[in-house]
C-alpha positions in Angstrom: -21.4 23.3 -68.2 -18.1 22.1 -67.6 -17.1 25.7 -66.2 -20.4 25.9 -64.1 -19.6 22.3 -62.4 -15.5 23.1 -62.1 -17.2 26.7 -60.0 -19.5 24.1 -58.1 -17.3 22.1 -57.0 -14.4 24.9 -56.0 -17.3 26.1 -54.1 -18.4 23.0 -51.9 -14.3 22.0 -51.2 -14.0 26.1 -49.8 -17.1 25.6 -48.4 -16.2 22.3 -46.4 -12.9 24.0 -45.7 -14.5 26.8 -43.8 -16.6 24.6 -42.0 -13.6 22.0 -41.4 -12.2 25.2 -40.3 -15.2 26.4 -37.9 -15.2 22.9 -36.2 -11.5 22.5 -35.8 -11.4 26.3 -34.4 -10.8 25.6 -30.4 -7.7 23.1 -31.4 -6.3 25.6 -34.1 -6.5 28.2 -31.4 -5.1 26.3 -28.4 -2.7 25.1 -30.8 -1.5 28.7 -31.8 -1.4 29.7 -28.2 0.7 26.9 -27.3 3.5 27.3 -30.3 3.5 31.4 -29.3 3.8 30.2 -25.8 6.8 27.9 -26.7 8.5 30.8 -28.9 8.2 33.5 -26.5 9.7 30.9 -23.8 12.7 29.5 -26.3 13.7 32.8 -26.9 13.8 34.1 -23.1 15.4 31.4 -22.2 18.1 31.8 -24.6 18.7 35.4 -24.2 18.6 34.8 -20.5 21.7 32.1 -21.1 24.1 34.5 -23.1 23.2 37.9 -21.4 22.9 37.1 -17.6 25.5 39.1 -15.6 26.4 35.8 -14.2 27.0 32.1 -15.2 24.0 30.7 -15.7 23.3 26.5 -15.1 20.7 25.6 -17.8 19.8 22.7 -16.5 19.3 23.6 -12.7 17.3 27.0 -14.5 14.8 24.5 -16.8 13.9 22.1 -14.0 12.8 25.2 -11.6 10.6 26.8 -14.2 8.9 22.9 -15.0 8.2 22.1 -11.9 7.1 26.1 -10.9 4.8 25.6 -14.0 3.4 22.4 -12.5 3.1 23.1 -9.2 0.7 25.7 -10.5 -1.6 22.3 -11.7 -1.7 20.1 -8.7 0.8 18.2 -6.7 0.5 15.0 -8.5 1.9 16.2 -12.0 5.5 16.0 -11.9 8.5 16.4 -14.5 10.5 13.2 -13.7 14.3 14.0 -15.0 16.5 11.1 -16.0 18.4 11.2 -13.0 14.8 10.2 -11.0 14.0 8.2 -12.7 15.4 4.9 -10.1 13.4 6.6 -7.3 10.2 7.1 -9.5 10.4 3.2 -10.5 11.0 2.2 -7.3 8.3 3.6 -6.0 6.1 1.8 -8.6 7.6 -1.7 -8.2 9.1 -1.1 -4.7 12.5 -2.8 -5.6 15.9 -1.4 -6.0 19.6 -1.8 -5.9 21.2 -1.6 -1.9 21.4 -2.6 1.5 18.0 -2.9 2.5 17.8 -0.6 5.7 16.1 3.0 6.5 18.1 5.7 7.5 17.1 9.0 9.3 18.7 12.5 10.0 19.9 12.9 13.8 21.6 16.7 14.3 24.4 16.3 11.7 24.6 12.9 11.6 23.0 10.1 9.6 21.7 7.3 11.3 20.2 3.6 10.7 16.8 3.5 11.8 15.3 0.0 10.2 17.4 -2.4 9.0 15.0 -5.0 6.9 15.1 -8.6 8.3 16.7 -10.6 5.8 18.4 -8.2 3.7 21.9 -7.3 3.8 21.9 -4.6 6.4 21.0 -6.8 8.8 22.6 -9.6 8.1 25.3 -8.1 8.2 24.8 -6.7 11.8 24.2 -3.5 11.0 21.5 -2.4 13.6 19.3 0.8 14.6 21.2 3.5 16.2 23.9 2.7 14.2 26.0 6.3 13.2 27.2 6.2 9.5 30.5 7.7 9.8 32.5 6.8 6.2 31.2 4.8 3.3 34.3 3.3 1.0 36.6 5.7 3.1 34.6 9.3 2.4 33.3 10.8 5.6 29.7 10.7 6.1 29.9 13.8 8.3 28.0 16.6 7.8 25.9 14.8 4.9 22.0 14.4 5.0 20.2 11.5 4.8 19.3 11.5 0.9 22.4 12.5 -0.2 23.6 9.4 1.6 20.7 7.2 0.7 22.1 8.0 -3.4 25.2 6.9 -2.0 23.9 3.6 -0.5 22.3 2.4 -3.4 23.7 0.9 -6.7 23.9 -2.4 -8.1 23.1 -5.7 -6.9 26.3 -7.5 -6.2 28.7 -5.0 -6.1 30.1 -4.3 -2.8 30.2 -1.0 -0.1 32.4 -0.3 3.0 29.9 1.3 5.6 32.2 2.4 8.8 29.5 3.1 12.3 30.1 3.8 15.6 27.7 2.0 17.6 26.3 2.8 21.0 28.9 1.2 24.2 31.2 0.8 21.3 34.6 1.9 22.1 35.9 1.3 18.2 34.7 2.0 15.2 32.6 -1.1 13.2 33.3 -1.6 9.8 30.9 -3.4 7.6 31.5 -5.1 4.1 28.3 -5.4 2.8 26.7 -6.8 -0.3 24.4 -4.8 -2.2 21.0 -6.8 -3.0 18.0 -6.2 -5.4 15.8 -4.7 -2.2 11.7 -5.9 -3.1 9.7 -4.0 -0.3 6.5 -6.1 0.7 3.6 -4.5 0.1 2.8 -7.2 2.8 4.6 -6.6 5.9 2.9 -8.6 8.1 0.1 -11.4 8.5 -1.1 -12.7 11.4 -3.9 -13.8 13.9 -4.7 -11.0 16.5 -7.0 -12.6 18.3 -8.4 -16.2 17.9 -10.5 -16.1 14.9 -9.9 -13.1 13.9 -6.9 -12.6 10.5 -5.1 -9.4 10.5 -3.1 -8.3 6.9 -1.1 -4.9 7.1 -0.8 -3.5 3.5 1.6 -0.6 3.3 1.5 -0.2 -0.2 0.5 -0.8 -3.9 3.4 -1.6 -5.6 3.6 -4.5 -8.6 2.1 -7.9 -6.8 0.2 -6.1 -4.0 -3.2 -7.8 -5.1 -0.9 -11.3 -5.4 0.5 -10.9 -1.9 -2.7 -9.9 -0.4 -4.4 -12.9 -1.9 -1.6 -15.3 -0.8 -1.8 -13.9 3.1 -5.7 -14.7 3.1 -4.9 -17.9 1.2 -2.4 -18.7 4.0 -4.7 -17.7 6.8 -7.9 -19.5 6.2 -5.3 -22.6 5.3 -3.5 -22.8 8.8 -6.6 -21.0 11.3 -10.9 -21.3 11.7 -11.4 -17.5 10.3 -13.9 -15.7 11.6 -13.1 -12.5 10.8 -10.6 -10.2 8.8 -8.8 -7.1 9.4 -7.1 -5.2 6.1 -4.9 -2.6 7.7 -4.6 0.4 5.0 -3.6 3.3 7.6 -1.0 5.3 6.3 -0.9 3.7 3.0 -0.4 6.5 0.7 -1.8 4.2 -2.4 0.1 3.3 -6.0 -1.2 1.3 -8.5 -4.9 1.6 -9.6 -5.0 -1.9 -11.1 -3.5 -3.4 -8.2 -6.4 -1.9 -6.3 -9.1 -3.5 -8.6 -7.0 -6.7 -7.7 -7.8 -6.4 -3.9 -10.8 -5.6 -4.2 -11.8 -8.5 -6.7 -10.5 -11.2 -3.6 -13.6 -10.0 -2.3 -16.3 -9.8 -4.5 -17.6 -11.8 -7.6 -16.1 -12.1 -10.8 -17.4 -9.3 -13.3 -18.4 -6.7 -10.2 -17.6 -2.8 -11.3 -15.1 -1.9 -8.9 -14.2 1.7 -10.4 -14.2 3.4 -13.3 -11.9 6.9 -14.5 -13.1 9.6 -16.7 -10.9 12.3 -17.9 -10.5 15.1 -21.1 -9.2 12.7 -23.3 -12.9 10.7 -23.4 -10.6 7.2 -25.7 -9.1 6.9 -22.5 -12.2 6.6 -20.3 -12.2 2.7 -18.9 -14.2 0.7 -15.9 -12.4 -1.7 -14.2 -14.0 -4.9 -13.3 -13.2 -7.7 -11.0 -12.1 -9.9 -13.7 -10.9 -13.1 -11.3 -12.5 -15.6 -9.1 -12.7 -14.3 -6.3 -10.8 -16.0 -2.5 -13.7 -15.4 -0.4 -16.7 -13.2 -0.6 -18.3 -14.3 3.0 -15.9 -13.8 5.6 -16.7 -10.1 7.9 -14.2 -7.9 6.5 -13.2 -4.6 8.2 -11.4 -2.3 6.6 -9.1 0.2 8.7 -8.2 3.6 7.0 -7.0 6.8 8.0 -6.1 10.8 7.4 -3.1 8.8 5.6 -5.1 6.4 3.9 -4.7 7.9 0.0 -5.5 7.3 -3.6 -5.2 3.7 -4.7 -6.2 2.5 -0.4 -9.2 4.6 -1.2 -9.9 2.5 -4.1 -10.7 -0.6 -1.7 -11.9 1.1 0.7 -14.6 3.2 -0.8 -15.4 0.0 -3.1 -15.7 -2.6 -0.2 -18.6 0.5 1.4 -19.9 1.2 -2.0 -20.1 -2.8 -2.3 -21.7 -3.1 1.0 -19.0 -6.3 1.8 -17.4 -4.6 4.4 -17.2 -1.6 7.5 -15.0 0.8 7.4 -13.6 2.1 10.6 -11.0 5.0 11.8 -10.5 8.3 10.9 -11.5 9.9 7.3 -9.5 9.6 4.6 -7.5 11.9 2.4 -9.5 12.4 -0.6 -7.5 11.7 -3.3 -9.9 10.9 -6.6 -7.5 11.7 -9.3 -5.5 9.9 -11.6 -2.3 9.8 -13.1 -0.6 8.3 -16.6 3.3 8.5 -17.1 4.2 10.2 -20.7 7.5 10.0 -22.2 9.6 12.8 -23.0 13.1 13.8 -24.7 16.2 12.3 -22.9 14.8 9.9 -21.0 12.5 11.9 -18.9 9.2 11.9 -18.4 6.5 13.3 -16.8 3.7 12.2 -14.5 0.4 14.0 -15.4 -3.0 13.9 -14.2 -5.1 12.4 -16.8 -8.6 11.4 -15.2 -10.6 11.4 -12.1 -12.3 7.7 -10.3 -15.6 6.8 -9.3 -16.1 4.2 -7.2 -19.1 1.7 -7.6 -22.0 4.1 -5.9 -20.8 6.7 -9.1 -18.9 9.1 -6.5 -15.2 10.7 -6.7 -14.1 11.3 -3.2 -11.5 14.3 -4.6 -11.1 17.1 -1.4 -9.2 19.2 -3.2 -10.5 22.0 -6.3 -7.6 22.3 -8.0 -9.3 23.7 -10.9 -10.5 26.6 -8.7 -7.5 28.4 -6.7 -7.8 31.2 -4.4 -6.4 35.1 -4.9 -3.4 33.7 -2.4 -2.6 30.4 -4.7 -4.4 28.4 -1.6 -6.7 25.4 -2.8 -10.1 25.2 -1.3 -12.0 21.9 -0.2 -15.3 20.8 -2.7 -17.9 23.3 -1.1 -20.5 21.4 1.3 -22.9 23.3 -1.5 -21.7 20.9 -3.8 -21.9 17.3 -2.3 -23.8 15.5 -3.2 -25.5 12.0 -1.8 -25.1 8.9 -3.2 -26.4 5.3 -2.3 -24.3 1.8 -2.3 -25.8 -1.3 -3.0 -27.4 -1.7 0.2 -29.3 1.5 0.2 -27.1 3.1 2.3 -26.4 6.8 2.0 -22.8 7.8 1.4 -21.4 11.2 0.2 -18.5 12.3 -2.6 -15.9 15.3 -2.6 -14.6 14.5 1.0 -12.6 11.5 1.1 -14.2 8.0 2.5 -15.7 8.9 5.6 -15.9 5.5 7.8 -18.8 3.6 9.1 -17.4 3.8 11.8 -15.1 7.1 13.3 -12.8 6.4 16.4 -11.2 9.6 18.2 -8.1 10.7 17.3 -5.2 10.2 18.9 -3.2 13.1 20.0 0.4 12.9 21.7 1.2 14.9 25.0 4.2 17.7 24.2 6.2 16.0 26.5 5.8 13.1 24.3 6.1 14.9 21.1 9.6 16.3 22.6 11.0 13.0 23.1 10.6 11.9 19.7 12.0 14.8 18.1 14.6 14.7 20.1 15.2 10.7 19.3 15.3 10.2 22.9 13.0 7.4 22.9 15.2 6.3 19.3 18.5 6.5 21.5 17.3 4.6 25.1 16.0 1.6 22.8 19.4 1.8 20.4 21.0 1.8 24.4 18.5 -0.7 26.4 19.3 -3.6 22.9 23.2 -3.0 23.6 22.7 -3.8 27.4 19.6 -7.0 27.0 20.7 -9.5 24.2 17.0 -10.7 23.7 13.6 -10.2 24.7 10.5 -12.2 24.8 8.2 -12.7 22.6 6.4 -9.1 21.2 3.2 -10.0 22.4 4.2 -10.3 25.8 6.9 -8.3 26.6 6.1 -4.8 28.1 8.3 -2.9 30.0 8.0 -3.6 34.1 7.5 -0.1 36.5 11.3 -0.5 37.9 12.2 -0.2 33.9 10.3 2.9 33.4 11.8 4.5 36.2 15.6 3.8 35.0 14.2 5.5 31.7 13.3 8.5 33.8 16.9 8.5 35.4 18.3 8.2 32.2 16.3 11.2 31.0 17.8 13.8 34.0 20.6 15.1 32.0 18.7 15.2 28.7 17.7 18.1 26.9 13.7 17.9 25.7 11.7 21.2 26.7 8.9 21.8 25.0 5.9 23.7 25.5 1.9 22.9 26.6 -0.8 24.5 24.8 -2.1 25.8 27.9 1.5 27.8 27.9 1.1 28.8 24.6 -2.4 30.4 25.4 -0.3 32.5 28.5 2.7 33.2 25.7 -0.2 34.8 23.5 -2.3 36.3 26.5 1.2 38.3 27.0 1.7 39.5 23.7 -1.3 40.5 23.0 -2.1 42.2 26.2 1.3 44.5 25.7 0.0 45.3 22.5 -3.1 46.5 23.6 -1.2 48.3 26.7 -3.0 46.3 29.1 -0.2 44.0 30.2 1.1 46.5 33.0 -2.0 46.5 34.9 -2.3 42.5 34.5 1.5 41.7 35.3 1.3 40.6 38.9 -1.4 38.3 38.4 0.0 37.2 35.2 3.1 36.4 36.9 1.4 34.0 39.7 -0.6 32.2 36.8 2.4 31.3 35.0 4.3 30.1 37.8 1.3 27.8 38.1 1.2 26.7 35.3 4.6 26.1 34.4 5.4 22.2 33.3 6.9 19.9 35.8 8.6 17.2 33.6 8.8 14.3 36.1 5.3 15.4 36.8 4.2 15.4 32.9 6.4 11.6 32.7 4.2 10.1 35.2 1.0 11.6 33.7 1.9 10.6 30.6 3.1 7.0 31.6 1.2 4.5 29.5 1.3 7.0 26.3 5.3 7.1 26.8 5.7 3.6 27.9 3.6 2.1 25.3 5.9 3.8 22.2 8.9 3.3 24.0 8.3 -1.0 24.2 7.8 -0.6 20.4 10.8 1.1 19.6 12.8 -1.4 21.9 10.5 -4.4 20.9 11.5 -3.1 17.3 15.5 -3.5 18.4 14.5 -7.4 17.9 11.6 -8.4 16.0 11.7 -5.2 13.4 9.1 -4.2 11.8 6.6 -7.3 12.9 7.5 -7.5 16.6 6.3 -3.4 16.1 2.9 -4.6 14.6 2.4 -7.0 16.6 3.0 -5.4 20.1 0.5 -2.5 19.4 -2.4 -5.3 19.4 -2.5 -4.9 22.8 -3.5 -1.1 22.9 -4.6 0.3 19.2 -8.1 1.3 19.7 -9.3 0.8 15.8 -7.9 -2.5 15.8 -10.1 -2.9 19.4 -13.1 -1.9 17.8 -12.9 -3.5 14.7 -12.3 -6.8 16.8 -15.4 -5.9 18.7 -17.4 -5.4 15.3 -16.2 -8.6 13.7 -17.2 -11.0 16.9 -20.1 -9.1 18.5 -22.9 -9.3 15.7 -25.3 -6.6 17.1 -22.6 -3.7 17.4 -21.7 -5.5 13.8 -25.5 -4.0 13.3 -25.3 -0.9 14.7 -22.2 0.6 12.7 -23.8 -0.8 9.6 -27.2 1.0 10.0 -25.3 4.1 12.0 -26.7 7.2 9.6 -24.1 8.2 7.4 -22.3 11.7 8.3 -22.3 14.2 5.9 -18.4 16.1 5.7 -19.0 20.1 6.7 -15.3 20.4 6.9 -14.9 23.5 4.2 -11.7 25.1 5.2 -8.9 26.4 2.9 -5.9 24.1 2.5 -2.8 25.7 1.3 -0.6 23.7 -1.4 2.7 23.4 0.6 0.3 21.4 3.5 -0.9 18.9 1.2 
């Protein structure tokens, strides 16, 4: 009996191995796959280290096959060495050790672009235009602008030389500055636009975004009769998902979903709630978003249209719907993966991109029209996923003349501000300065001996009429004419400068404007002439265009092109 029972009971443990074995099958295998992965890897990479014909840099060899591996995932999951790791934390918190002051490549030398009112660039007169020529006595020639921005930064208090040679300057400037611990405000700017009507620019989602946003409404509705608010989230490539929930909660009760993330690792699933008081959940709220308008801006965006508390207006937004969690690693490193997808209150992920599905040519294609799919936000109204947040309302987009394009890229408009602030020691105030006609022509003067070509499309169309025409042998029979059209059409540039004039003059008074009120004086003159901010003044004031965008039909997004990775 005792023999029988002892056979049992081997039986039922081999048994409930087999089965323990059956059910843990898909781990044991990945697992096997990933350890004869790892071997095969280990021992290449060894064998590649002693045998190469040449000296091999180990280091330099690992981080290119990571981040080839990676890059084979999405753009989003990054290996983060040690030596990163100051960049990847500022861009998390937005502070860091320095002078507090952009800088920009121009030919072979590195200029200052913004210096940041009240940090130690500019207080210490260091001004836009500025040429870095030595820093603690090493040339600056020949450098670019990151290996000088590594330079630049370091620890609060200690101290760096920066030698520039200013525009009209005859010597050389020298500048002892002080580094600082550099917080960028996720809140550049708060203001009125119009009366009534509250304007908050939010450039990122740092640590505290939610915090300053709150405390710019706060201050607002303290010191002016609100009618209406603005939340400016064009161009804001997004951050922190929490810090998201935050804004949105300013807005909307206590305990409303705001978004929710659901990835592989099902423990780690989680909605997000508003889990504060809200500031105010009456006032008209527009949001304004655009092709820049990413990730963690998406967030509020898509919540405030899911939540029916707000219209969003400008152009559609990236499509970002994915998440990603920071994992430690050996030495300090670490890598950023992608961990989950969001869904915003209506249950939609606005992702663009398949990642999970590449082409033959390693291209990524955009969510099939096939496959999206309606949804409905509180209201009733009908939105869509797998394209972004597609406004309420969509304003045209803004393209720039060539000519125009040419004199940025060629930092012409850069250089005639950096020259016009050397000759004017002040200007008025940013709302009302604009630059008179006499002005505009002395920039035109200034601009004779300058080189900008560039070419129109309509040139570009003859360019490729030609080349195609002599491959097909026609081009001989077509030369004359071809000849006379392109004489034509050639571009006048005096011509193109008067055509142009408002489009040119308008960038131009914000680059000089810029020269003396930074990076507000910049907001705050384009008031005057940015058509979202136009309409969205028009929606928050006129109730029955209000109506109209609100019950406009929603737009379903055909776009199904093929985006390559390196255009991302």
């Amino acid at each position: 009996m005792k023999k029988l029972f002892r056979k049992t009971r081997t039986r039922v443990a081999v048994i409930g191995i087999f089965l323990g074995s059956l059910a843990a099958y898909g781990f044991t295998d990945n697992y096997f796959e990933i350890s004869r992965n790892l071997d095969i890897f280990t021992t290449l990479f060894r064998e590649l280290n002693i045998y190469y014909v040449d000296e091999t840099r180990p280091g330099t060899l690992m981080k290119k096959g990571i981040d080839a591996m990676l890059e084979s995932l999405d753009p989003y999951t990054n290996y983060i060495p040690e030596s990163e790791i100051e960049d990847y934390r500022f861009m998390t918190t937005g502070q860091y050790g320095g002078i507090g002051a952009l800088i920009g490549q121009k030919d072979d030398h590195v200029v200052i672009t913004d210096p940041y009112e009240g940090y130690p660039a500019q207080k210490s007169d260091l001004r836009a235009g500025d040429i870095i020529i030595e820093i603690d006595g090493k040339s600056a020639e020949g450098k670019r602008y990151d290996e000088i921005s590594k330079i630049l930064k370091g620890q609060p208090n200690t101290r760096v030389n920066i030698t520039v040679r200013r525009h009209g300057e005859e010597d050389l400037l020298v500048k002892e500055i002080v580094r600082e611990e550099i917080k960028i405000d996720n809140v550049p700017f708060n203001g009125m636009i119009e009366d009534g009507i509250g304007y908050i620019k939010l450039t990122g989602f740092t640590d505290n975004a939610g915090k300053e946003v709150e405390d710019a409404l706060r201050k607002l509705k303290g010191e002016h009769d609100l009618k209406g608010l603005v939340l400016d989230l064009r161009s804001n490539p997004g951050g922190l998902l929490n810090e998201a929930v935050n804004i949105v909660n300013i807005f909307v009760t206590k305990g409303t979903n705001v978004v929710s993330t659901k990835g592989k690792v099902k423990e780690w699933d989680k909605q997000y709630r508003a889990l504060n008081n809200p500031v105010d959940t009456d006032i008209p709220l527009v949001i304004l978003v655009n092709r820049g308008s990413a990730s963690a801006s998406e967030i509020v965006s898509g919540s405030i249209q899911d939540l029916d508390r707000g219209l969003v207006i400008g152009k559609r937004t990236f499509g970002k719907g994915l998440v990603q969690t920071t994992r430690p690693l050996s030495y300090n490193a670490q890598l950023k993966v992608t961990t989950a997808k969001y869904y915003i209150p209506s249950g939609r992920c606005i992702q663009t991109l398949d990642y999970s599905h590449r082409n033959e040519d390693g291209s990524v294609g955009k969510v099939p029209d096939s496959l999206i799919s309606e949804f409905k936000t509180t209201a009733g109204r009908t939105v869509f996923d797998g394209g972004g947040i597609i406004p309420d309302y969509t304003t045209e987009k803004q393209v720039l003349s060539p000519i125009t394009q040419s004199l940025i890229s060629k930092y012409l408009l850069f250089d005639y501000a950096t020259a016009y602030r050397q000759q004017h020691a002040s200007i008025s105030d940013p709302r009302e300065f604009s630059l008179s006609d006499n002005e505009y022509n002395e920039f035109i003067q200034w601009l004779s001996d300058k080189e900008y070509d560039y070419t129109t499309k309509s040139e570009q169309s003859l360019n490729d009429l030609k080349k195609h025409a002599r491959k097909e042998k026609y081009f001989s029979g077509i030369e004359k004419e071809y000849e006379e059209l392109r004489s034509r059409m050639m571009h006048d540039k005096n011509h193109d400068l008067v055509t142009y004039k408002d489009e040119i003059s308008q960038l131009l008074q914000d680059e000089i404007i810029s020269r003396y009120y930074f990076q507000d004086g910049r907001i705050e003159s384009s008031f005057a002439y940015d058509p979202d901010i136009k309409k969205a003044i028009k929606a928050l004031l006129e109730k029955s265009v209000w109506d109209s965008i609100y019950n406009r039909p929603a737009v379903k997004n055909t776009e199904n092109d093929t985006v390559n990775e390196s255009g991302n």
